[in-house]
C-alpha positions in Angstrom: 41.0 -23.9 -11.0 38.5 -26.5 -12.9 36.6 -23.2 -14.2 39.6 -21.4 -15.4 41.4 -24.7 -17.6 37.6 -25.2 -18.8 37.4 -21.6 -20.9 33.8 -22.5 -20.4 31.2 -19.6 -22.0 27.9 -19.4 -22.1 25.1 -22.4 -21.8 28.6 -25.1 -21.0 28.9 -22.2 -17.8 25.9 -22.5 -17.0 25.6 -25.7 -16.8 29.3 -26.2 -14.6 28.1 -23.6 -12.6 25.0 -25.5 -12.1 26.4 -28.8 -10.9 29.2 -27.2 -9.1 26.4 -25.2 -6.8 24.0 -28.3 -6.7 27.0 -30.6 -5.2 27.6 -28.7 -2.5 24.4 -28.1 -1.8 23.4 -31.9 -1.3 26.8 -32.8 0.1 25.8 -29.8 3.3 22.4 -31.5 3.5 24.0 -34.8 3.5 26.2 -33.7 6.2 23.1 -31.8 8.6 20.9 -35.2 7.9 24.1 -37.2 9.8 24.5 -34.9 13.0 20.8 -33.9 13.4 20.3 -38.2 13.2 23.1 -38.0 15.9 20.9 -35.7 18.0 17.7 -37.2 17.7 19.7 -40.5 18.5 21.2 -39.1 21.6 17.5 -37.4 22.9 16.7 -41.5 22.5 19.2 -42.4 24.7 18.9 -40.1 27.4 15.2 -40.4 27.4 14.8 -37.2 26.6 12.9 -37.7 23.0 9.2 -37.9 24.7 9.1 -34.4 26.1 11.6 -32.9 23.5 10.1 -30.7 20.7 12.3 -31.6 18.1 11.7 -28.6 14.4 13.2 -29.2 11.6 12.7 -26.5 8.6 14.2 -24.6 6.5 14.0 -20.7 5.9 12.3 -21.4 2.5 12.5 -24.1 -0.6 14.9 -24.0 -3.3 15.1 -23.7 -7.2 16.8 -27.0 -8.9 16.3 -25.7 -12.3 12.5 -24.6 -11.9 12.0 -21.4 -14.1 15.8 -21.7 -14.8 17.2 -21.3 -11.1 18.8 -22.0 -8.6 18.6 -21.1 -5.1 15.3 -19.5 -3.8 14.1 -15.9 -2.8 11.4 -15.9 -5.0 7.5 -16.0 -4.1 7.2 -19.1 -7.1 6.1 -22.0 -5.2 9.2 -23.9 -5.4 10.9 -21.4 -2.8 7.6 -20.2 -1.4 6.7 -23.6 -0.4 8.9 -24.4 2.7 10.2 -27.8 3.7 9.0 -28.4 7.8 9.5 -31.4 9.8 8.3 -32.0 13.5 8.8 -34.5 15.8 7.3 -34.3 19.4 6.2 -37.8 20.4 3.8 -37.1 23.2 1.5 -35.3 20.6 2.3 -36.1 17.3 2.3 -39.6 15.5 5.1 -40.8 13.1 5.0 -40.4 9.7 1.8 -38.1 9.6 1.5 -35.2 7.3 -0.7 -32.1 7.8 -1.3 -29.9 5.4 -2.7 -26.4 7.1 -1.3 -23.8 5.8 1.2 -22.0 8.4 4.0 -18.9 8.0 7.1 -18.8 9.9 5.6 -16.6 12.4 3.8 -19.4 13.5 6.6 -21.2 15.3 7.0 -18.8 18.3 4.0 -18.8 19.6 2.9 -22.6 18.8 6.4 -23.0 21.2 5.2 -20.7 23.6 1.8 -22.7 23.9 3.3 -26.1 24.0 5.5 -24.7 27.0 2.5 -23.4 28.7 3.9 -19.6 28.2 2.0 -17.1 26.9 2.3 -14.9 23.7 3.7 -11.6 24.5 0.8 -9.0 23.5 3.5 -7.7 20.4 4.2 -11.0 19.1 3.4 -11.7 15.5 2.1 -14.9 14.4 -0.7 -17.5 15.4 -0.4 -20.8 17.7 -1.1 -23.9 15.4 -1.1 -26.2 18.4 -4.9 -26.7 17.9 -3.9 -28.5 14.5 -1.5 -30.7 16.0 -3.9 -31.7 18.4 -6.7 -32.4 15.6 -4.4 -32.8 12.8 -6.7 -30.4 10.9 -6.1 -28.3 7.5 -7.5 -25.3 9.3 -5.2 -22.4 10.4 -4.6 -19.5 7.7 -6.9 -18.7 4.7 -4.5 -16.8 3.1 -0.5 -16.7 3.1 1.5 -13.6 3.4 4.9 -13.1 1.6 7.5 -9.9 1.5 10.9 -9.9 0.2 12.5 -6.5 1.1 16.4 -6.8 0.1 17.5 -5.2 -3.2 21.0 -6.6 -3.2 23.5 -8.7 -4.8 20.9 -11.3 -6.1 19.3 -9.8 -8.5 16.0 -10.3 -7.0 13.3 -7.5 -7.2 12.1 -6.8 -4.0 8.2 -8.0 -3.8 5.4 -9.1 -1.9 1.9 -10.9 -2.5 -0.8 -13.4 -0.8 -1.9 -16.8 -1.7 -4.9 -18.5 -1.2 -6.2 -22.1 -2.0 -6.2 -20.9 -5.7 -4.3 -18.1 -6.8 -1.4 -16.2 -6.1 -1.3 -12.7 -6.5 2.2 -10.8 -6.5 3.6 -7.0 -6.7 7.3 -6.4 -7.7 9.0 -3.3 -7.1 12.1 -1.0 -7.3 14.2 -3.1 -10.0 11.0 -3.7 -11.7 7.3 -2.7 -11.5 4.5 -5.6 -12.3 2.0 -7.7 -10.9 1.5 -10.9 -11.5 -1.6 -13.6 -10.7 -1.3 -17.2 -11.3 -4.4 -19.5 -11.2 -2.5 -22.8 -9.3 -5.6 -25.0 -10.4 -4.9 -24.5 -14.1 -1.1 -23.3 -14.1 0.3 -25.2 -11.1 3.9 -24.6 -12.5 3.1 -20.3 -12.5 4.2 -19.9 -16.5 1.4 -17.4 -17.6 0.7 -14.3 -16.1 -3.4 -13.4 -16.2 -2.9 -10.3 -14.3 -4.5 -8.2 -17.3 -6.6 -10.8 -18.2 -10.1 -9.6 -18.1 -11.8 -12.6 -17.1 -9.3 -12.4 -14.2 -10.8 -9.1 -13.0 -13.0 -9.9 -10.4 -10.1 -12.3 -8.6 -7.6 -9.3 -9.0 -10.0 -7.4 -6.9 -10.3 -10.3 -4.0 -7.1 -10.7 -4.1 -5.6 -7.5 -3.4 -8.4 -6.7 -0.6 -6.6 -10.1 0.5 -3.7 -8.6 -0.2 -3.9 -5.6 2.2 -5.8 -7.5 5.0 -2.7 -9.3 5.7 -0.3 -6.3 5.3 -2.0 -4.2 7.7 -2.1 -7.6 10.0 1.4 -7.9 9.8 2.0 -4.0 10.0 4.0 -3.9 6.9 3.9 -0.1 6.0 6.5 -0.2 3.5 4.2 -2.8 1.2 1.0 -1.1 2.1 2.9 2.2 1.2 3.8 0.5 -2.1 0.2 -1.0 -2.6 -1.1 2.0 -3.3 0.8 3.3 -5.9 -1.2 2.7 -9.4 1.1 1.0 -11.7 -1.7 -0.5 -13.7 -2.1 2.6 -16.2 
């Protein structure tokens, strides 16, 4: 109703539509910090918090007004980068912060371990109970990402790797592009050196990277993609 008596156009919609989203986005997370504090309170009082495994992430970051967005989707840091929180007091210590690098598929079999279960044979994704233990930056090299769905937000479906350094990406369907961003020099990913020819040599690495952790994950739909030669 606020919309409608506001005849708002353009930037002025924008911008409502930017608060209105934004407000009741922190109001949900105000409401999940309560009850999850209401959970962790009651593993406390039932002496359950020792031996509980307690993960608290979400499925990836989110845009608030990075690159002009909202929301996430997007392999750009800001959505690729995913907020994790773990608290399991017979191994870890309070207020420590690793920084391996892990993907979701990670989080199975980490479980699996710490309930001394072991991975099923077809089961994607690497323990990282080894860096728990050690609290070591050492688990992945390089980070796999793939967004398949070509729906109602206007994302193009892509996929890419990162390492320590650079992030190499493939878009496909709506549009066709790669891009590369060096994160030492261009942290906030605003210039594309894909077709830069200094760049060549990383383009190379990067895509042998690239396809190492496609055929790893057995993703034939991006290795299919891969090789199609958009470059010319």
């Amino acid at each position: 109703e606020q919309l409608k008596q506001g005849n708002l156009t353009g930037k002025q919609l924008a911008e409502w539509k930017f608060r209105r989203y934004m407000i009741d986005y922190l109001n949900t997370a105000q409401s999940m910090d309560r009850n999850i504090g209401k959970v962790l309170d009651y593993l406390d009082r039932k002496s359950l918090a020792e031996n509980t495994i307690v993960i608290y992430l979400s499925d990836q970051g989110f845009y608030m007004g990075e690159h002009g967005w909202f929301d996430k989707r997007w392999m750009y840091e800001e959505s690729f980068r995913t907020p994790m929180v773990m608290r399991y007091p017979a191994l870890l210590h309070p207020n420590s912060t690793i920084n391996a690098k892990i993907v979701n598929a990670d989080i199975a079999p980490t479980l699996l371990e710490l309930a001394a279960i072991q991975k099923p044979k077809d089961m994607q994704g690497e323990s990282f109970v080894h860096v728990l233990k050690n609290n070591s930056e050492e688990h992945r090299k390089d980070l796999f990402y793939h967004y398949f769905e070509n729906g109602e937000h206007a994302v193009s479906p892509h996929f890419g790797v990162r390492d320590d350094r650079y992030k190499l990406i493939r878009y496909y369907k709506r549009i066709e592009n790669w891009e590369l961003f060096d994160l030492q020099k261009d942290p906030n990913e605003l210039h594309n050196i894909y077709k830069d020819p200094t760049y060549r040599s990383v383009v190379k690495r990067m895509k042998k990277k690239l396809l190492t952790q496609m055929r790893q994950f057995v993703d034939k739909e991006a290795e299919a993609i891969y090789k199609i030669n958009i470059d010319q």
